[in-house]
KOLZA-555403 format. One line per 4 residues: number of its first residue (from 1); their letters; for each residue x, y, z of C-alpha. Coordinates in Angstrom, 3 decimals. Layout:
NUM = a = X/Y/Z ~ ...
//
This chain:
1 = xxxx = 4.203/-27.522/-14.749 ~ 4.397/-23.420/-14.890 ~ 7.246/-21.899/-15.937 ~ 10.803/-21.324/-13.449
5 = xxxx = 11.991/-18.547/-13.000 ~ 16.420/-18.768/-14.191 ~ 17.555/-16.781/-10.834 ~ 21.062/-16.796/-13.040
9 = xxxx = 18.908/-14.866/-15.837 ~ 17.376/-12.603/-13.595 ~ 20.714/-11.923/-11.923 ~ 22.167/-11.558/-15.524
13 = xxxx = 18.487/-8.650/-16.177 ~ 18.781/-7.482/-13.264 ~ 22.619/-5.511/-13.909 ~ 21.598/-4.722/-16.910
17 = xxxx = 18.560/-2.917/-15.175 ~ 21.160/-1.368/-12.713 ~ 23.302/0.219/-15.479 ~ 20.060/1.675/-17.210
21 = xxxx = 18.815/2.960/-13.634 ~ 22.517/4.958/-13.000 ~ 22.836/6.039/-16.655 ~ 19.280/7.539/-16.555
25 = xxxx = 19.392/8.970/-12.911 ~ 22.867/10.984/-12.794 ~ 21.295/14.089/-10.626 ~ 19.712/11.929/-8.387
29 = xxxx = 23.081/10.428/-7.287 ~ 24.721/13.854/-6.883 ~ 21.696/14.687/-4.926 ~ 21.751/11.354/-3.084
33 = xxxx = 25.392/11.785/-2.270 ~ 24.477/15.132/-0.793 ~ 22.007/13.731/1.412 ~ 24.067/10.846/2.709
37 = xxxx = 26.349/13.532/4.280 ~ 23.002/14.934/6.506 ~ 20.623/12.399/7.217 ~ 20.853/8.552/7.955
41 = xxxx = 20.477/6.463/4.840 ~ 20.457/9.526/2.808 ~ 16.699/9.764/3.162 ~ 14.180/12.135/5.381
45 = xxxx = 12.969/8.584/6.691 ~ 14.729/5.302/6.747 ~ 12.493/3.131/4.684 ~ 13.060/5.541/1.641
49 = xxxx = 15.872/3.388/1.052 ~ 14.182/0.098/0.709 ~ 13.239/1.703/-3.120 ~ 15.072/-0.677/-5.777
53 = xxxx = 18.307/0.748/-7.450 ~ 21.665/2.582/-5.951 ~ 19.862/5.101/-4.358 ~ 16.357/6.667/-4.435
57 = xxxx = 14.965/8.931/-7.219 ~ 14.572/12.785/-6.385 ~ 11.139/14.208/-7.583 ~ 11.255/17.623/-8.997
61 = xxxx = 7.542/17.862/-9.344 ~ 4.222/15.475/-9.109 ~ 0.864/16.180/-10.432 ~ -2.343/13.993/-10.873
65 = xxxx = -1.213/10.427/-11.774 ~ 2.334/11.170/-13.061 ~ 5.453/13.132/-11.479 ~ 9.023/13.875/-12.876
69 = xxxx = 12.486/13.262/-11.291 ~ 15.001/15.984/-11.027 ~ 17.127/14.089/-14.594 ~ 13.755/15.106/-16.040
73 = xxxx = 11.858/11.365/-16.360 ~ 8.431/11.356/-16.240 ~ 6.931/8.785/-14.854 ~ 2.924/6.877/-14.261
77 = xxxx = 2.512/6.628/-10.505 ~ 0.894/3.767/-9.442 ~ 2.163/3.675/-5.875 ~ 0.617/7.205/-5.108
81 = xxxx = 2.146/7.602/-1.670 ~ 1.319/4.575/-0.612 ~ -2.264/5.313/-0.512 ~ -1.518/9.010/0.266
85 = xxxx = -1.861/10.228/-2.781 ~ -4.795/7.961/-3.853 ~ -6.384/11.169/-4.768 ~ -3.971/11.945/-7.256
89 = xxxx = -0.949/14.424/-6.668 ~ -2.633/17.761/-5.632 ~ -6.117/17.325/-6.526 ~ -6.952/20.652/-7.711
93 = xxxx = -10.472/21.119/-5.221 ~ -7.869/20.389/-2.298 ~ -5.322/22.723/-3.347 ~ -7.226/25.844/-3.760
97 = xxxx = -8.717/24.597/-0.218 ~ -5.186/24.618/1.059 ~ -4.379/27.841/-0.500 ~ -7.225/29.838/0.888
101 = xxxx = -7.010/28.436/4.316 ~ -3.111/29.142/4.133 ~ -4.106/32.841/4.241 ~ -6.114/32.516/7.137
105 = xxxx = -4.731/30.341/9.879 ~ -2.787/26.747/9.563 ~ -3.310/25.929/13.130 ~ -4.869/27.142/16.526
109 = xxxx = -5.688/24.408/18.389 ~ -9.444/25.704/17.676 ~ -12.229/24.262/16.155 ~ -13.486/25.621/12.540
113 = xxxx = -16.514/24.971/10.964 ~ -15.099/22.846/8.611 ~ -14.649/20.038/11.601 ~ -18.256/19.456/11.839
117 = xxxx = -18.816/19.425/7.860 ~ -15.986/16.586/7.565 ~ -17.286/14.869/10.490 ~ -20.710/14.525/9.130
121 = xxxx = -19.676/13.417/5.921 ~ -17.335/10.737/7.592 ~ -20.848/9.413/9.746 ~ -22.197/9.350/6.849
125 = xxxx = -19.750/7.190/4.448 ~ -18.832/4.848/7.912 ~ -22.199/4.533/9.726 ~ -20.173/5.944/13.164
129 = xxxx = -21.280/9.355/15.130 ~ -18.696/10.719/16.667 ~ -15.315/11.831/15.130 ~ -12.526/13.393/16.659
133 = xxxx = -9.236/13.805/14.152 ~ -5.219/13.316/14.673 ~ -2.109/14.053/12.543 ~ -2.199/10.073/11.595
137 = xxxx = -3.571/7.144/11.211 ~ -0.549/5.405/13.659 ~ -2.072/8.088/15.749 ~ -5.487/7.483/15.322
141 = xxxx = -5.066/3.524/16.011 ~ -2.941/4.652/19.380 ~ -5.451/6.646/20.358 ~ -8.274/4.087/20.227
145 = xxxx = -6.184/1.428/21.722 ~ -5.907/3.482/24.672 ~ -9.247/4.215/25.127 ~ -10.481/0.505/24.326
149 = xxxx = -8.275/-0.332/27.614 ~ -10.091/2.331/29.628 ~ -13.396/1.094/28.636 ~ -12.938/-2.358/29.702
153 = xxxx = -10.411/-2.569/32.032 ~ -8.660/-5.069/29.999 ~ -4.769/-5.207/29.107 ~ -4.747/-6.969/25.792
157 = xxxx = -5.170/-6.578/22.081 ~ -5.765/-9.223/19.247 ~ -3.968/-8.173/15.742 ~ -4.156/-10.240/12.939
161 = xxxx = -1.080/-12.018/12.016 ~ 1.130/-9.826/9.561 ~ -0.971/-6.683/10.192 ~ 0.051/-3.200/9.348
165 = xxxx = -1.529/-0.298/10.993 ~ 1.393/1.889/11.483 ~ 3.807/2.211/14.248 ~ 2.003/0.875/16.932
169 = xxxx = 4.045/-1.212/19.096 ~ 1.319/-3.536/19.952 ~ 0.703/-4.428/16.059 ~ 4.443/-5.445/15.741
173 = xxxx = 4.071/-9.122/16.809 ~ 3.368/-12.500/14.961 ~ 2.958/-15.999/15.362 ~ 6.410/-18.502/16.109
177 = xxxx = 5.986/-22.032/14.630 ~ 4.181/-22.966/18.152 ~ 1.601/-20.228/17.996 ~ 3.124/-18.138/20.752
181 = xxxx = 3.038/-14.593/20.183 ~ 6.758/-13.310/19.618 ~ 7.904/-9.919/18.135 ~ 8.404/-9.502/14.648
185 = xxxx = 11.110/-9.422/12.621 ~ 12.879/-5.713/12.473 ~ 10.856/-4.889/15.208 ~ 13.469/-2.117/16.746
189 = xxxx = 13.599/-1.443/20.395 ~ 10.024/-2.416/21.706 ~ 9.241/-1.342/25.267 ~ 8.281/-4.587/26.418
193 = xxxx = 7.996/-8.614/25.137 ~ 4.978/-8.448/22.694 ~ 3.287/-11.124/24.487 ~ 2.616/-8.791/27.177
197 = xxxx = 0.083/-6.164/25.319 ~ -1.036/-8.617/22.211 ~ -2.418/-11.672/21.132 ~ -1.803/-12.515/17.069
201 = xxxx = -4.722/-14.494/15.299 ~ -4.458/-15.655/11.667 ~ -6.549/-13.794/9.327 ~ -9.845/-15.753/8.335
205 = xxxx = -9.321/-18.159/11.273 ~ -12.192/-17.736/13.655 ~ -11.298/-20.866/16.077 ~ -8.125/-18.703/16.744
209 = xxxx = -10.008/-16.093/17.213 ~ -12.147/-17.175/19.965 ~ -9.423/-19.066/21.756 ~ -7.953/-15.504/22.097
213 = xxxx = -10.705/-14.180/23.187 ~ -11.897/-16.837/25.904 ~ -8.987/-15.913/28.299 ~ -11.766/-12.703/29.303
217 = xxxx = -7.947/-10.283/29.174 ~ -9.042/-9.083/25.494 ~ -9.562/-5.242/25.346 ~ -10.204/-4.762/21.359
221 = xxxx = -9.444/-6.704/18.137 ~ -8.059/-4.098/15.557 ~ -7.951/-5.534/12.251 ~ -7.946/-4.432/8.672
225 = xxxx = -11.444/-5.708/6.983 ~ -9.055/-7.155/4.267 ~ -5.786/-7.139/4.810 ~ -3.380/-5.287/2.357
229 = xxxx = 0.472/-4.520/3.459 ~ 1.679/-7.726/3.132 ~ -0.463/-8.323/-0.332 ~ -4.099/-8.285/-0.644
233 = xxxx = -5.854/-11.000/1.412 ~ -9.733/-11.185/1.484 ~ -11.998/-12.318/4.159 ~ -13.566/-15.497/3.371
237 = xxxx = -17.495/-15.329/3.318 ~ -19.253/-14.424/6.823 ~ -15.803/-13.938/8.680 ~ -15.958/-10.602/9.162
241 = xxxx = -19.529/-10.684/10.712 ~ -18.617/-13.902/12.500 ~ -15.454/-11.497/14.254 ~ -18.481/-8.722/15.270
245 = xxxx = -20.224/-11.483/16.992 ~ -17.477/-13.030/18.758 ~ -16.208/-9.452/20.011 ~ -19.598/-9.093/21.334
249 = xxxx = -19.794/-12.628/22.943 ~ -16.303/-11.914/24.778 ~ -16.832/-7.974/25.676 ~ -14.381/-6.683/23.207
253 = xxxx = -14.401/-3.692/21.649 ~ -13.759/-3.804/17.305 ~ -11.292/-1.522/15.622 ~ -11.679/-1.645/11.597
257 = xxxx = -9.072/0.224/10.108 ~ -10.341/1.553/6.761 ~ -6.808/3.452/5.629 ~ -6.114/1.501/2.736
261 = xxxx = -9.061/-0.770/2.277 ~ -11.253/2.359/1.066 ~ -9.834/1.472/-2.339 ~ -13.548/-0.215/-2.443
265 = xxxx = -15.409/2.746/-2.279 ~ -16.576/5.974/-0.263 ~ -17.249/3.886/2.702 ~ -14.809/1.579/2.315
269 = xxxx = -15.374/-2.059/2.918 ~ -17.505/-0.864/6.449 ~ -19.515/0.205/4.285 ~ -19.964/-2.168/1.409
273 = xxxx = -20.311/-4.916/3.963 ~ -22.139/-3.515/6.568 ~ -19.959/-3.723/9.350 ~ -20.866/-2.252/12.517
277 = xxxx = -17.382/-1.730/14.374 ~ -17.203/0.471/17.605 ~ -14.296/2.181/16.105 ~ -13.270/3.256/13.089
281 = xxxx = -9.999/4.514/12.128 ~ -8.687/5.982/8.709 ~ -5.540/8.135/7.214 ~ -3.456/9.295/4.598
285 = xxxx = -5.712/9.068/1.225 ~ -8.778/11.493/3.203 ~ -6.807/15.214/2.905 ~ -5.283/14.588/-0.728
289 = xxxx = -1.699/14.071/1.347 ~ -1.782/16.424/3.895 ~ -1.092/13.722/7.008 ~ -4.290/13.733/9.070
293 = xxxx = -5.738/10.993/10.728 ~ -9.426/10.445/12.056 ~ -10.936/7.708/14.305 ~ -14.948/7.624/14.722
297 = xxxx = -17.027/5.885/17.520 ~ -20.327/4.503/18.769 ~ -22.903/6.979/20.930 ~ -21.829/3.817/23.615
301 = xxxx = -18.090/4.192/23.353 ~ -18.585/8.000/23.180 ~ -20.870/7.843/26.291 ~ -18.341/5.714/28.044
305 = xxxx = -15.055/7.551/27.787 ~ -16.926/10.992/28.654 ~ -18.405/9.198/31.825 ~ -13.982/8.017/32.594
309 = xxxx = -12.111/10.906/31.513 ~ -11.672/13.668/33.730 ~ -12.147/17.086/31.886 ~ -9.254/18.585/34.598
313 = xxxx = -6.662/16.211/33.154 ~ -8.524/14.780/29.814 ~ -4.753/17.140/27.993 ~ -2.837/14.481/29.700
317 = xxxx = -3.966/10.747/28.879 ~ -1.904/10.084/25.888 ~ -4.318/11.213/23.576 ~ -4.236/13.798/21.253
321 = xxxx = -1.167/16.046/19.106 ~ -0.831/19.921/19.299 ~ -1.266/19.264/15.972 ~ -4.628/17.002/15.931
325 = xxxx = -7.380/18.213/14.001 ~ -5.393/21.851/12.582 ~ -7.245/24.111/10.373 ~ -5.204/23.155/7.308
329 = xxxx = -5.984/19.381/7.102 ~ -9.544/19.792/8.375 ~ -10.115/22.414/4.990 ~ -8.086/19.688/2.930
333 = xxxx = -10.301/16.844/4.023 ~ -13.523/18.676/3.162 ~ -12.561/19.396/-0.509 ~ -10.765/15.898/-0.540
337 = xxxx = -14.039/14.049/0.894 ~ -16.773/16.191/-0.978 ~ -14.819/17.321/-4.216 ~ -12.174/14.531/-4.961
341 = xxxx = -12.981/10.566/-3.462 ~ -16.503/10.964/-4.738 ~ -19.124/8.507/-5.447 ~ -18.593/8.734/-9.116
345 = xxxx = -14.208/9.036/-8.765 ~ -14.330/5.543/-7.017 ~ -16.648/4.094/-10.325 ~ -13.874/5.161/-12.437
349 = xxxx = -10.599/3.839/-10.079 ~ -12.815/0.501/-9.706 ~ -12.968/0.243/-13.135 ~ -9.458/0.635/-14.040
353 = xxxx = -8.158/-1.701/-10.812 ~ -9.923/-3.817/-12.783 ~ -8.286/-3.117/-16.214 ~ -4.927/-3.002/-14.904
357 = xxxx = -5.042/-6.686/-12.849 ~ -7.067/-7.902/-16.291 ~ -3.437/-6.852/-17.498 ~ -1.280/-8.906/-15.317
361 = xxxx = -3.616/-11.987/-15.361 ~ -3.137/-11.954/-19.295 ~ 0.465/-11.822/-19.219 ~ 0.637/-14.570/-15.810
365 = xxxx = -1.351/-16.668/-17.874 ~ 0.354/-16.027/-21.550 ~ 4.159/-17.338/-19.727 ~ 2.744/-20.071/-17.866
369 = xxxx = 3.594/-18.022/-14.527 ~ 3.238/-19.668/-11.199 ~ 1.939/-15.749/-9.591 ~ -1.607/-14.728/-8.850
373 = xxxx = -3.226/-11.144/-8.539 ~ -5.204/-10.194/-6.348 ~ -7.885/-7.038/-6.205 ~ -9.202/-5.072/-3.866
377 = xxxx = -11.274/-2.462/-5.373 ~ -9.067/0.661/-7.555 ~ -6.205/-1.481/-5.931 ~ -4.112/-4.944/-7.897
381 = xxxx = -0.957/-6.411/-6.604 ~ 0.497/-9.564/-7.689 ~ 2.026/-12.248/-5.344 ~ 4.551/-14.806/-6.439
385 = xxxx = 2.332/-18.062/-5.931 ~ -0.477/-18.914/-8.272 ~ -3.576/-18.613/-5.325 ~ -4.598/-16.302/-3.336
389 = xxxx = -3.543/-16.346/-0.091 ~ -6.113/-17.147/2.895 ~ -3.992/-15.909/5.905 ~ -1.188/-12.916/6.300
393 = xxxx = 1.357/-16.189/6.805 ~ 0.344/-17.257/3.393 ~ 0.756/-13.858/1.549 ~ 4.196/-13.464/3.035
397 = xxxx = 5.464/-16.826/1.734 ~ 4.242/-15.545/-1.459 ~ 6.428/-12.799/-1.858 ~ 10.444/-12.713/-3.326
401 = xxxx = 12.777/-10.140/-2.784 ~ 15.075/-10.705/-5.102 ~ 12.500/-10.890/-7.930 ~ 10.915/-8.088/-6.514
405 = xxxx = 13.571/-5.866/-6.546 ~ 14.226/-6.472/-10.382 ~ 10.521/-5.879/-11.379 ~ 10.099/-2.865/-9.353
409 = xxxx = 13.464/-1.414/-10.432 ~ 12.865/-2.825/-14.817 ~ 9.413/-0.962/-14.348 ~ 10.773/2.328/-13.021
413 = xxxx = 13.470/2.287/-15.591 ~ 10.693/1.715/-18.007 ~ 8.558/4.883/-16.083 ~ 6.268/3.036/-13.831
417 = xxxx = 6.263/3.531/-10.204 ~ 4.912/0.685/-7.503 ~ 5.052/0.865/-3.928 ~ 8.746/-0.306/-2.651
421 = xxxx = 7.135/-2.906/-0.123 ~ 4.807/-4.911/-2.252 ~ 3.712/-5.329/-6.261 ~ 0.709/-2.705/-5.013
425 = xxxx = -0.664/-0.583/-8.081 ~ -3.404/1.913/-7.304 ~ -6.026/3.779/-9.183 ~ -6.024/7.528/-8.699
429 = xxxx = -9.452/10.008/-10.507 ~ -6.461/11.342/-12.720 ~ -4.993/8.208/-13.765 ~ -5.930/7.025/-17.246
433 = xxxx = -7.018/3.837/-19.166 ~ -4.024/4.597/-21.500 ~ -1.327/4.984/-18.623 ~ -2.959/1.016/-16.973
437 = xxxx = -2.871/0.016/-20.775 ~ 1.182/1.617/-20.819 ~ 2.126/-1.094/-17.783 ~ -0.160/-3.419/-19.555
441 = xxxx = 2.759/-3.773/-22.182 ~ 5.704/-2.801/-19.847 ~ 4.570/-6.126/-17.619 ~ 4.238/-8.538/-20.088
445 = xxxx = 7.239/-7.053/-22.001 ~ 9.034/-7.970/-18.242 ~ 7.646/-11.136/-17.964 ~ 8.942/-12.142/-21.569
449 = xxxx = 12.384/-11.126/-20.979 ~ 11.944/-13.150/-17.221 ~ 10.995/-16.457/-19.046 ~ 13.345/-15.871/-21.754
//
């Protein structure tokens, strides 16, 4: 039997944690206190305050794979943004892009050249034609989910079970115990009952899938090829292909959203697998953190919205962002894309995705752990059952707050930084073998103190 976790001795690790976190972090209070008195939760957005400890750490300054709070603690990033800063904090290539376009224009709602550079390179890494660019990937999926309904006069939209692509109120649903679509939990103020504009499918279940589709109401499935906020889950062999076909069979359109599954490579896993969506979409990690979003089509799709849209009211349909496709993330994509998230940068974050979850296997396996890890390319997050999950339902049962909360906060006492949401570590170019070897002995140093 694998070893239980003593919630009194993690309770008991946990303060102690706590104490470290408020002795080490005194400006950050002051600063936090400051905040509370101008903006709800004390944070520019509300899920800042999900981080673990009091309140949230201030950063003074971030650079490649490390940054360093306003006490002066340094620290190895290994949630990067949340995929935004995959690149590394202020790639240096993207920067100086930045900087020179700075001097020249930011925005003005006109083309530059370096739209049609970026665009190639994105047919190029996705296998899709036609690009057209928004402030983010939310934005992006929005966008296409509109014009998927105008295509084929069709009202609904299949998301997988436990999906993330943003907020998008039709991705905001799951499944009750009786497989009706219901909204989901924290789900604030949506417009209308979920069941209305979306079916929910279980990842990797294709029966599902083609019941959903078979009621001929289906205007696009938008899925993630693997899915990744609510942990890592992989497709099983021949799903993916076997959801292109269906699609096909019922007259949907397919939506692959690529923004954190290009942890696999320059083409993320459209690429590596072949896939042939209609639509692509993709954010955050592609302009070195500048928010920009991008969604690429099919000559068909292309063809078909031209031949619906109106060019006397195409400013007025609900798509697009004064914003969409500015000068200044257009010039950071370009160096991000041709300078940064290279062919031979992706090698090296593979590599050490690999290193680091070789890591946390060792330790899981030294303590007799009941936890698994799962990969995904430069990307390794650990779930709190030992297999890997098959569906989104699966990877959510595998996760615990509580014990979550005390790893995330012993790690950033200890100067390690993972996304607040999940045990998600990612590979950046700048990040090191030595700082995955550094967490290599921080986890198992956790995971001894855990067991006792």
């Amino acid at each position: 039997m694998s070893t239980q976790i003593d919630r009194g001795r993690l309770a008991q690790l946990r303060k102690v944690e706590e104490e470290r976190f408020l002795a080490n972090h005194k400006k950050s209070a002051e600063a936090f206190a400051d905040s509370q008195k101008v903006m709800h939760e004390g944070v520019p957005m509300s899920w800042m305050a999900k981080w673990p400890g009091a309140h949230p750490v201030f950063v003074k300054e971030a650079k490649g794979a490390k940054f360093t709070d306003i006490d002066g603690n340094t620290y190895i990033d290994f949630c990067l943004g949340d995929t935004g800063s995959m690149t590394g904090h202020s790639p240096d290539a993207t920067i100086a892009a930045i900087k020179r376009q700075a001097d020249i224009g930011i925005t003005s709602m006109l083309p530059t050249l370096d739209a049609a550079v970026v665009s190639k390179e994105l047919a190029s890494r996705f296998g899709l034609p036609k690009w057209q660019f928004t402030v983010t990937a939310t934005d992006a999926n929005r966008h296409v989910i509109r014009y998927c309904r105008l295509i084929t006069g069709r009202s609904k939209i299949i998301v997988i079970d436990r999906c993330y692509h943003g907020s998008v109120d039709e991705t905001f649903a799951t499944l009750d115990d009786a497989g009706n679509t219901v909204k989901r939990e924290g789900n604030l103020g949506a417009p209308v009952d979920l069941d209305v504009t979306t079916r929910v499918v279980e990842f990797n279940d294709l029966a599902g899938m083609e019941a959903a589709l078979k009621h001929g109401d289906v205007a696009a499935i938008l899925m993630e090829p693997a899915m990744t906020n609510v942990g890592i889950v992989l497709p099983e062999d021949g799903y993916l292909y076997a959801v292109q076909d269906l699609a096909k069979k019922y007259g949907a359109l397919l939506i692959i959203d690529e923004t954190h599954t290009i942890s696999v490579g320059p083409g993320g896993m459209t690429l590596d697998l072949g896939l042939k969506p209609d639509f692509l979409t993709i954010g955050k990690a592609i302009a070195g953190g500048i928010p920009v979003g991008t969604f690429g089509m099919t000559e068909d799709v292309a063809n078909s919205i031209k031949k619906l849209v109106e060019l006397e009211i195409i400013d007025t349909g609900g798509i697009g962002s004064t914003l969409a496709g500015n000068a200044m993330s257009l010039a950071a994509m370009r160096a991000t894309l041709s300078e940064v998230l290279t062919a031979d940068a992706f090698k090296e974050m593979i590599a050490l995705g690999d290193r680091w979850s070789d890591g946390v296997d060792a330790a899981i396996a030294e303590f007799d752990l009941d936890w698994h890890c799962n990969r995904l390319g430069a990307r390794g997050e650990y779930i709190f059952k030992g297999k890997a999950p098959r569906t989104g339902r699966d990877a959510a049962e595998s996760g615990d707050f509580e014990l979550e909360q005390y790893i995330h906060l012993r790690l950033l006492n200890d100067g390690f930084l993972l996304t607040p949401f999940h045990n998600m570590a990612l590979m950046s170019p700048a990040t090191t073998a030595a700082d995955v070897d550094a967490h290599t002995v921080a986890f198992r140093a956790m995971c001894a103190d855990l067991v006792g």
